[in-house]
VOTI-190180 format. One record per residue: residue number from 1; residue in one letter; chain; x, y, z of N, C-alpha, C in turn. Coordinates in Angstrom, 1 decimal, always signed. Example, Ala and Ser with C-alpha at 12.3 -4.5 7.8 and 13.67 -1.06 7.14 Angstrom:
(atom 1,"A","A",(+13.2,-5.7,+7.8),(+12.3,-4.5,+7.8),(+13.2,-3.3,+7.8))
(atom 2,"S","A",(+12.8,-2.2,+7.1),(+13.7,-1.1,+7.1),(+12.9,+0.0,+7.9))
//
This chain:
(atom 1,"X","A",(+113.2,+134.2,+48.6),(+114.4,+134.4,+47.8),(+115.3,+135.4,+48.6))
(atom 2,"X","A",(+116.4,+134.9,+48.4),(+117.6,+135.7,+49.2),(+118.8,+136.1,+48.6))
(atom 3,"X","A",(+118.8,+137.7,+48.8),(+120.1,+137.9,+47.7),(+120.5,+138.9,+48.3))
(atom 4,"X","A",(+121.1,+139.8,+48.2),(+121.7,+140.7,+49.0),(+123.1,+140.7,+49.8))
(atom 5,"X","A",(+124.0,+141.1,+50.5),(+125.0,+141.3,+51.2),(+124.8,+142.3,+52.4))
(atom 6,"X","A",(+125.4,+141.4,+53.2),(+125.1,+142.6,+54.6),(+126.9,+142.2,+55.6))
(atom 7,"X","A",(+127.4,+143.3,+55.7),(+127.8,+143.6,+56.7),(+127.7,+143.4,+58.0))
(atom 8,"X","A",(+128.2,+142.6,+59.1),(+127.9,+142.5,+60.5),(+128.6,+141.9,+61.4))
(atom 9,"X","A",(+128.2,+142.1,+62.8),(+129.2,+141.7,+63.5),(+128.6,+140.3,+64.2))
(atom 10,"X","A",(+129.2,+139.5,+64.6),(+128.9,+138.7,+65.9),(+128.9,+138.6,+67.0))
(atom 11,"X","A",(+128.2,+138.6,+67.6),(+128.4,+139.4,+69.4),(+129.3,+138.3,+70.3))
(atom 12,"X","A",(+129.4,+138.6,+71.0),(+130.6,+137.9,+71.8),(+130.5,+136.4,+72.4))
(atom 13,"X","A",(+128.9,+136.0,+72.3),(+128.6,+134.7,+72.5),(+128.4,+133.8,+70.9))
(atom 14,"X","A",(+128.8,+134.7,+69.9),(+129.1,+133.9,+68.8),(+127.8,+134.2,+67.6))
(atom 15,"X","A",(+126.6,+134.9,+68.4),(+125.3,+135.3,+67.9),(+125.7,+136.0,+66.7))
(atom 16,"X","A",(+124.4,+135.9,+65.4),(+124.2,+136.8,+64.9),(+123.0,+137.8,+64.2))
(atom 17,"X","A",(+122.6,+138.9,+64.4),(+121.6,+139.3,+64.4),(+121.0,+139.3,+63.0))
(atom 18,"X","A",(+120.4,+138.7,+62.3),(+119.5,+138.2,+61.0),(+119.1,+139.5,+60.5))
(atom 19,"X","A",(+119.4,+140.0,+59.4),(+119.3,+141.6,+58.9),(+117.4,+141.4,+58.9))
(atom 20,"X","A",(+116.7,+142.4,+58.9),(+115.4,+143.0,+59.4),(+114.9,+142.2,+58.4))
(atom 21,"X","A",(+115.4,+143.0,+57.3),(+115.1,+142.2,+55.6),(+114.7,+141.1,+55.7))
(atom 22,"X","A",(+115.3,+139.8,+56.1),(+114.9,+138.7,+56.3),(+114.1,+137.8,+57.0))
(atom 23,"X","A",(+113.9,+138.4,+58.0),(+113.0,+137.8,+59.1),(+112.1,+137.5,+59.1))
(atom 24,"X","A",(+111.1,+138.3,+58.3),(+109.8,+137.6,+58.2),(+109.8,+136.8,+57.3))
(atom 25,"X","A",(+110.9,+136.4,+56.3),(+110.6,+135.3,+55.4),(+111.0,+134.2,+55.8))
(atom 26,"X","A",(+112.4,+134.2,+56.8),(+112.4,+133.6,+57.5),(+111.2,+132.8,+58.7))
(atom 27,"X","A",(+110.5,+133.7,+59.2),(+109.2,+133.3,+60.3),(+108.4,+132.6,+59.1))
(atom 28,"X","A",(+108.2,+133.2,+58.4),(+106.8,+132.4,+57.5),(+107.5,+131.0,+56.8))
(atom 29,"X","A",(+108.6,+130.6,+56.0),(+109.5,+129.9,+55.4),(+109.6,+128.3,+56.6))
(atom 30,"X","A",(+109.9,+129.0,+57.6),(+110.2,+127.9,+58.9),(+110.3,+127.9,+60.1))
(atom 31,"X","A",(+109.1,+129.0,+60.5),(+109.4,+129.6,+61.6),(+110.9,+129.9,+62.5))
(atom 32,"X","A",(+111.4,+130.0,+61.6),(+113.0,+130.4,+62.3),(+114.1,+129.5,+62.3))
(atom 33,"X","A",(+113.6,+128.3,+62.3),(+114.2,+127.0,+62.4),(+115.2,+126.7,+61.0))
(atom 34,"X","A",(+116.5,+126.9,+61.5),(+117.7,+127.0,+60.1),(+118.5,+125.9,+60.4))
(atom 35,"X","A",(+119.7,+125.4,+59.3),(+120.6,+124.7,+59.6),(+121.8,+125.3,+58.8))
(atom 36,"X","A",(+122.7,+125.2,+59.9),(+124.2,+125.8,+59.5),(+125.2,+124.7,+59.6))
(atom 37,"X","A",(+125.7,+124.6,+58.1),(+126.9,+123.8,+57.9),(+127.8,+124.4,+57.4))
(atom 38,"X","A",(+128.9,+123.9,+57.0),(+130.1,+124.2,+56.6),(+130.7,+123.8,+54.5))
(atom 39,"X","A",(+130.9,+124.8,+54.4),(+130.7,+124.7,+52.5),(+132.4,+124.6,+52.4))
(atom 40,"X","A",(+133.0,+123.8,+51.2),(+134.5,+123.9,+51.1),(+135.4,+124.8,+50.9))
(atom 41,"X","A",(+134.4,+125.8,+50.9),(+135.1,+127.2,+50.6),(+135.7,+127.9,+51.8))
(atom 42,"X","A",(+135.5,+127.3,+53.1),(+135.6,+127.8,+54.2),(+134.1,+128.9,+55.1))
(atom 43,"X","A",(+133.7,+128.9,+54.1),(+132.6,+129.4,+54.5),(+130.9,+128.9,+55.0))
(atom 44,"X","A",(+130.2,+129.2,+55.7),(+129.2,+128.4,+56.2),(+127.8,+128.6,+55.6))
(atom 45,"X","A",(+127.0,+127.8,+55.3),(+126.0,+127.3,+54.6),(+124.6,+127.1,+55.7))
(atom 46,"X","A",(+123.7,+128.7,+55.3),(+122.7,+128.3,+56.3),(+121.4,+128.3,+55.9))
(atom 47,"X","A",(+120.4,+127.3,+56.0),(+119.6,+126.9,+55.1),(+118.2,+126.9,+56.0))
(atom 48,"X","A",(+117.1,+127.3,+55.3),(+115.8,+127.3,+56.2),(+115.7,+125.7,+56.2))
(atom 49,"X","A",(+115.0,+125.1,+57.8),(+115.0,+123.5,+57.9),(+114.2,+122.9,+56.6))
(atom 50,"X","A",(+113.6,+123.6,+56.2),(+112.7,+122.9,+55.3),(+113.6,+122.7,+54.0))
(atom 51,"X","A",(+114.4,+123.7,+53.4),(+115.1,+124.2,+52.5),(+116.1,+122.7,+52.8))
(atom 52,"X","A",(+117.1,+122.4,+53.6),(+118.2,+121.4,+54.0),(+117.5,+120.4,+54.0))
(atom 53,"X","A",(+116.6,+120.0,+54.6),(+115.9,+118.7,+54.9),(+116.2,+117.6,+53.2))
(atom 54,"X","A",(+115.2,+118.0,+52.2),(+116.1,+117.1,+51.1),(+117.1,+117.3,+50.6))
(atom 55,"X","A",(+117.9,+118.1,+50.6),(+119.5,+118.0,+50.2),(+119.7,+116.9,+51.1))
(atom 56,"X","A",(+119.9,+117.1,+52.2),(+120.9,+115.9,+53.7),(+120.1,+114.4,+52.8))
(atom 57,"X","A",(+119.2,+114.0,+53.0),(+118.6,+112.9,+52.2),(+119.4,+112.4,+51.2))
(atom 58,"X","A",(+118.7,+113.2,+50.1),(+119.5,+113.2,+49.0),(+121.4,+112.5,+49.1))
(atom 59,"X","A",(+121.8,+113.4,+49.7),(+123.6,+113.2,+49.8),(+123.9,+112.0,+51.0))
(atom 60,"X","A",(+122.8,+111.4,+52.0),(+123.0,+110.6,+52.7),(+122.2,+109.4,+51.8))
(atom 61,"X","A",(+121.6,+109.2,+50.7),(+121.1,+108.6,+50.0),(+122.2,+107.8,+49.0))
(atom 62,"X","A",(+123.5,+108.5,+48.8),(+125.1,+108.4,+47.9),(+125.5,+107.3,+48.2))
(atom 63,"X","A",(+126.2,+106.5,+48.1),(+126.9,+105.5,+48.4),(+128.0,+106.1,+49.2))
(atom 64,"X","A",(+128.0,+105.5,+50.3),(+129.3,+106.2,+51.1),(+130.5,+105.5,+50.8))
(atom 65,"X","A",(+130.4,+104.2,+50.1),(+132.3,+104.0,+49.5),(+132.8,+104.7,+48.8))
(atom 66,"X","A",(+132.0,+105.7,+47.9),(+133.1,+107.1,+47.1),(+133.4,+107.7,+48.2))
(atom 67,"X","A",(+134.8,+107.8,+47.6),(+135.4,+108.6,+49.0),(+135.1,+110.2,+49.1))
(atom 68,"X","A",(+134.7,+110.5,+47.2),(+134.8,+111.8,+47.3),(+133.2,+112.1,+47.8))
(atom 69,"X","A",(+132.0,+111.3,+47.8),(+130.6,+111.3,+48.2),(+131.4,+110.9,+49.6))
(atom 70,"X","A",(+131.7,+110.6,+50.4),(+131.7,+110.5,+51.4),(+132.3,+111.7,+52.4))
(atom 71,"X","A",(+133.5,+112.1,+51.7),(+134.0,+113.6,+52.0),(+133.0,+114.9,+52.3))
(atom 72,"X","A",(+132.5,+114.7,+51.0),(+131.2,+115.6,+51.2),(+129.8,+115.1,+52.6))
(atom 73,"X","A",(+129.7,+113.7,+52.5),(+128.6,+113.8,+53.6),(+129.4,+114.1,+54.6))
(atom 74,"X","A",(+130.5,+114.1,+55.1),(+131.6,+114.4,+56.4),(+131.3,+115.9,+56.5))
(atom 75,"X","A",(+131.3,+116.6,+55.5),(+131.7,+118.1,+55.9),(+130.1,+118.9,+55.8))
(atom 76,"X","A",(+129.1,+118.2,+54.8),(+127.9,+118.8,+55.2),(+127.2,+118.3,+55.9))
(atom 77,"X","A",(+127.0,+117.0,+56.5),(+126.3,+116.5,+57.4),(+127.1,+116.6,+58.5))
(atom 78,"X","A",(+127.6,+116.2,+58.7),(+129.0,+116.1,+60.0),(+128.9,+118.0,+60.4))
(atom 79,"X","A",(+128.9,+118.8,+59.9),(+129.4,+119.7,+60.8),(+127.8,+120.1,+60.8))
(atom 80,"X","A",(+126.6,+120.0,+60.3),(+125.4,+120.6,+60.0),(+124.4,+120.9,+61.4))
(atom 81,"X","A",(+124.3,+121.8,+61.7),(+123.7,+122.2,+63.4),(+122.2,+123.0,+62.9))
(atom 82,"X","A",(+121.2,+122.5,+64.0),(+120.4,+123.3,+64.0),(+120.4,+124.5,+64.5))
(atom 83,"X","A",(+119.7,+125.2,+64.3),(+119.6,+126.5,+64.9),(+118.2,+127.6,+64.9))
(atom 84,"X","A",(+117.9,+128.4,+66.0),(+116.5,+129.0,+65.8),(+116.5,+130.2,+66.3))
(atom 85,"X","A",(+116.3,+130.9,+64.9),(+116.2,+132.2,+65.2),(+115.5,+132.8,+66.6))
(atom 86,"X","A",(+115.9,+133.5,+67.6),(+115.1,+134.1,+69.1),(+114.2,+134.8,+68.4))
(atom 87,"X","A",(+113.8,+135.9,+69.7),(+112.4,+136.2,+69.8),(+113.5,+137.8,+69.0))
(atom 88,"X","A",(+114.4,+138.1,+69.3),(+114.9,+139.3,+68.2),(+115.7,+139.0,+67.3))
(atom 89,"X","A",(+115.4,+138.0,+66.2),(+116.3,+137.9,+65.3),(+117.7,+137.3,+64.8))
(atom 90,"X","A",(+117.7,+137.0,+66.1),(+119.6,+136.1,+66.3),(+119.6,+134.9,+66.6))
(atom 91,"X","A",(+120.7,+134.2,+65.8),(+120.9,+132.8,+65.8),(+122.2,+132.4,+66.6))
(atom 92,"X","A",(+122.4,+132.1,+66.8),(+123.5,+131.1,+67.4),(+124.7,+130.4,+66.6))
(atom 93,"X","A",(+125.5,+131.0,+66.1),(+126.9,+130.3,+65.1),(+127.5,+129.5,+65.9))
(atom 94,"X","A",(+127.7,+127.9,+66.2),(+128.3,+126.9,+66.7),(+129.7,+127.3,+66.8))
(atom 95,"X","A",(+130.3,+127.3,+67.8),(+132.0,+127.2,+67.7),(+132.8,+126.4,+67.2))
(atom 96,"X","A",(+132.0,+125.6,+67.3),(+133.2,+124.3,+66.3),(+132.5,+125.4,+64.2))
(atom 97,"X","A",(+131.7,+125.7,+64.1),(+131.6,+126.5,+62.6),(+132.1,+127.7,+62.8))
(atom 98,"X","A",(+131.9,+128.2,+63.8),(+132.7,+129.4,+63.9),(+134.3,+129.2,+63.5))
(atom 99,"X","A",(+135.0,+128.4,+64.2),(+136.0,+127.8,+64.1),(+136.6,+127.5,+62.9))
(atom 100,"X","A",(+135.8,+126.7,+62.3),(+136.1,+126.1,+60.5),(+135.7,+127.1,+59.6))
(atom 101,"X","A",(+134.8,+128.0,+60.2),(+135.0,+129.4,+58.6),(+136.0,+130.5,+59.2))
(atom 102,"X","A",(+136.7,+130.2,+60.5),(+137.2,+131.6,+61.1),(+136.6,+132.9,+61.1))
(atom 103,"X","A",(+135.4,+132.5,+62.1),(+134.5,+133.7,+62.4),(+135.1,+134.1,+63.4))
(atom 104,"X","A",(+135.5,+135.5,+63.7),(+135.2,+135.9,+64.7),(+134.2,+136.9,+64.9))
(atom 105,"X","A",(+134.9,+138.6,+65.0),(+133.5,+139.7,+64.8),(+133.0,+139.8,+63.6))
(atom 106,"X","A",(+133.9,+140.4,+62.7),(+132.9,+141.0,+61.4),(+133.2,+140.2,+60.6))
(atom 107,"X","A",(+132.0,+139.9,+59.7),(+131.4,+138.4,+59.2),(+130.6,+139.4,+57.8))
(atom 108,"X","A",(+130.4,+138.5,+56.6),(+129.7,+139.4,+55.9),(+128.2,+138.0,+55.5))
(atom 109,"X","A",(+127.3,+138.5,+55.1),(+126.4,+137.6,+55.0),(+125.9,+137.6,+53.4))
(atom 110,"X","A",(+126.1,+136.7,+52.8),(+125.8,+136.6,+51.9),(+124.1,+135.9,+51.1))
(atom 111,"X","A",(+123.1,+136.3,+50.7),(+122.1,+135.9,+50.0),(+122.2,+135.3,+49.0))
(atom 112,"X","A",(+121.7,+133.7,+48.7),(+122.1,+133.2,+47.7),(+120.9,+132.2,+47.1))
(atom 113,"X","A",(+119.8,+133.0,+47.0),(+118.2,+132.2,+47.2),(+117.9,+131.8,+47.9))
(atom 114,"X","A",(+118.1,+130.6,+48.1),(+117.6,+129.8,+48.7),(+118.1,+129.6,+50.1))
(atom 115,"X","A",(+119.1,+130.0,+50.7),(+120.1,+129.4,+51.6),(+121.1,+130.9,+51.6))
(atom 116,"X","A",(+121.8,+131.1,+52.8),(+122.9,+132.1,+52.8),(+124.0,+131.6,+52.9))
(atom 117,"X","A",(+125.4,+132.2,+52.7),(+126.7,+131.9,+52.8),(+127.2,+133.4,+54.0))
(atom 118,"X","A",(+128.0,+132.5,+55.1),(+128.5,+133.6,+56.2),(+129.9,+133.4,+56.0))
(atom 119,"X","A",(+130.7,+134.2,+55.7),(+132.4,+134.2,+55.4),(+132.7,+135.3,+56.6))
(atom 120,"X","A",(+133.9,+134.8,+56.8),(+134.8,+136.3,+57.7),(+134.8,+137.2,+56.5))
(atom 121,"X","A",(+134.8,+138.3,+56.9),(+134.6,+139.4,+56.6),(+136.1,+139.5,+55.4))
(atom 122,"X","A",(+137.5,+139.3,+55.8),(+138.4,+139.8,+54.8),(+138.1,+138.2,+54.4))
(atom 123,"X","A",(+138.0,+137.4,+54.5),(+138.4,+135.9,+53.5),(+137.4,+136.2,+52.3))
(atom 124,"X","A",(+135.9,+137.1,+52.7),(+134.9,+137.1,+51.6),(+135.7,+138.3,+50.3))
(atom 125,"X","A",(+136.2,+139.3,+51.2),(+137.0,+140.5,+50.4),(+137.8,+139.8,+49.5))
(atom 126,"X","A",(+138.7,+139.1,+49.7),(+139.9,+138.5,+49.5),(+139.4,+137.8,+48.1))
(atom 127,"X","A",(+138.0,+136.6,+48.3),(+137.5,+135.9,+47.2),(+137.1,+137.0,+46.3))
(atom 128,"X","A",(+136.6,+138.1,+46.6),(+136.0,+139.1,+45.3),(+136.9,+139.4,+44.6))
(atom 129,"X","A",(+138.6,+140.3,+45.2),(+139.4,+140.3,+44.8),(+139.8,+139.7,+43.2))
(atom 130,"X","A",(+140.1,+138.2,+43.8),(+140.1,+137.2,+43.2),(+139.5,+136.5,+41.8))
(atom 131,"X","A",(+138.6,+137.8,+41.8),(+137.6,+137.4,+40.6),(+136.6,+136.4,+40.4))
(atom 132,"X","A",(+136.5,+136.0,+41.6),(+135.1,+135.3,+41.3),(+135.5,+134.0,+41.5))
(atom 133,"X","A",(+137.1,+133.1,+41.1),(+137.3,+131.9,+41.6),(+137.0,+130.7,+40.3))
(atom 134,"X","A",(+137.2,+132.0,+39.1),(+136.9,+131.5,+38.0),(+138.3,+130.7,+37.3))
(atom 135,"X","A",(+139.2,+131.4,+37.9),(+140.6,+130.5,+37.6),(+141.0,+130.8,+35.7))
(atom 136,"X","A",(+142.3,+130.4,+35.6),(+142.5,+130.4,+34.4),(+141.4,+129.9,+33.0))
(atom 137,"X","A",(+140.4,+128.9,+33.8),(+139.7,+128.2,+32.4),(+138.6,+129.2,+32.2))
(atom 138,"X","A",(+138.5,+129.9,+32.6),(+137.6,+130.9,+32.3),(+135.7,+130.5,+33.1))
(atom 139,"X","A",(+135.1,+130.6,+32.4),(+133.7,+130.7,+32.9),(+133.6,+129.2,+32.7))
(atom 140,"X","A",(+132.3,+128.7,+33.3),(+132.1,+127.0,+33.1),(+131.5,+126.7,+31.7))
(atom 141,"X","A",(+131.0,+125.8,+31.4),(+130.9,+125.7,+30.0),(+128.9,+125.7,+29.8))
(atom 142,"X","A",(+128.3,+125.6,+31.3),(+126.8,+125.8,+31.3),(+126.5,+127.1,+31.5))
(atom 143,"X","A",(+127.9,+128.3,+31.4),(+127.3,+129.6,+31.2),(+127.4,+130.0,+30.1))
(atom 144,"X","A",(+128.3,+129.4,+29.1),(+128.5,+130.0,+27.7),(+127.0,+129.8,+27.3))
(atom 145,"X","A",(+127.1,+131.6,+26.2),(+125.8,+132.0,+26.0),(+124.9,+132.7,+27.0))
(atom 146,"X","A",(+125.5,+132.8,+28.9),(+124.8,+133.3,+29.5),(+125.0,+134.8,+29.6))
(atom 147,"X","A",(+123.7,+135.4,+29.4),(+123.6,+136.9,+29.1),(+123.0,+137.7,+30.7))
(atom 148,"X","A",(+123.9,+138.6,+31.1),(+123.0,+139.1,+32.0),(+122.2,+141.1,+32.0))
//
């Protein structure tokens, strides 16, 4: 399980160093072995191999004449890169994903169980701002009644 926020930078070959916190669950989960795609929020979607393996299925399983199921296999499969944590904790952010979330240095990393979300640093600020992205309708209608 992954939850938390971390602050960080990306080193200048695009790397990024995987907070301490995670690493071993990472090593035992999939031995390191992640995949990084791109979410429509602008932000990037990184998932232990095991964790992605049935999602991609699943969504390549869709009929690809919906354009809107097809949209989606384009932007999560299509940009979807492997990647494997080194021997100190750092992955490899693809330039072409770097690119499409506008990473450059400071990146914030987000825990979201199962899978992390990586945003530039002010586009993540910017979404908090924003309140959450709840929009005029208010909350969705599978949270009414939810208590926290």
């Amino acid at each position: 399980m992954f939850r938390g926020i971390a602050q960080l930078n990306l080193d200048s070959k695009g790397r990024l160093a995987v907070p301490s916190r995670f690493r071993d669950a990472l090593a035992a989960r999939c031995s390191g072995h992640l995949v990084i795609t791109a979410d429509s929020d602008r932000c990037l979607l990184i998932y232990p191999l095991p964790d992605w393996e049935p999602i991609e299925q699943k969504l390549m399983a869709l009929s690809s004449f919906n354009a809107q199921i097809r949209e989606l296999q384009r932007r999560l499969v299509g940009y979807a890169e492997d990647a494997v944590m080194d021997a100190t904790g750092r992955i490899l952010v693809p330039a072409a994903l770097r690119g499409y979330a506008q990473l450059e240095k400071a990146v914030t990393l987000v825990g979201q169980g199962n899978k992390f979300e990586l945003w530039n640093e002010d586009n993540w600020e910017q979404r908090m701002e924003q309140g959450g992205g709840f929009g005029p309708g208010g909350l969705p209608p599978e949270l009414e009644g939810f208590s926290l």
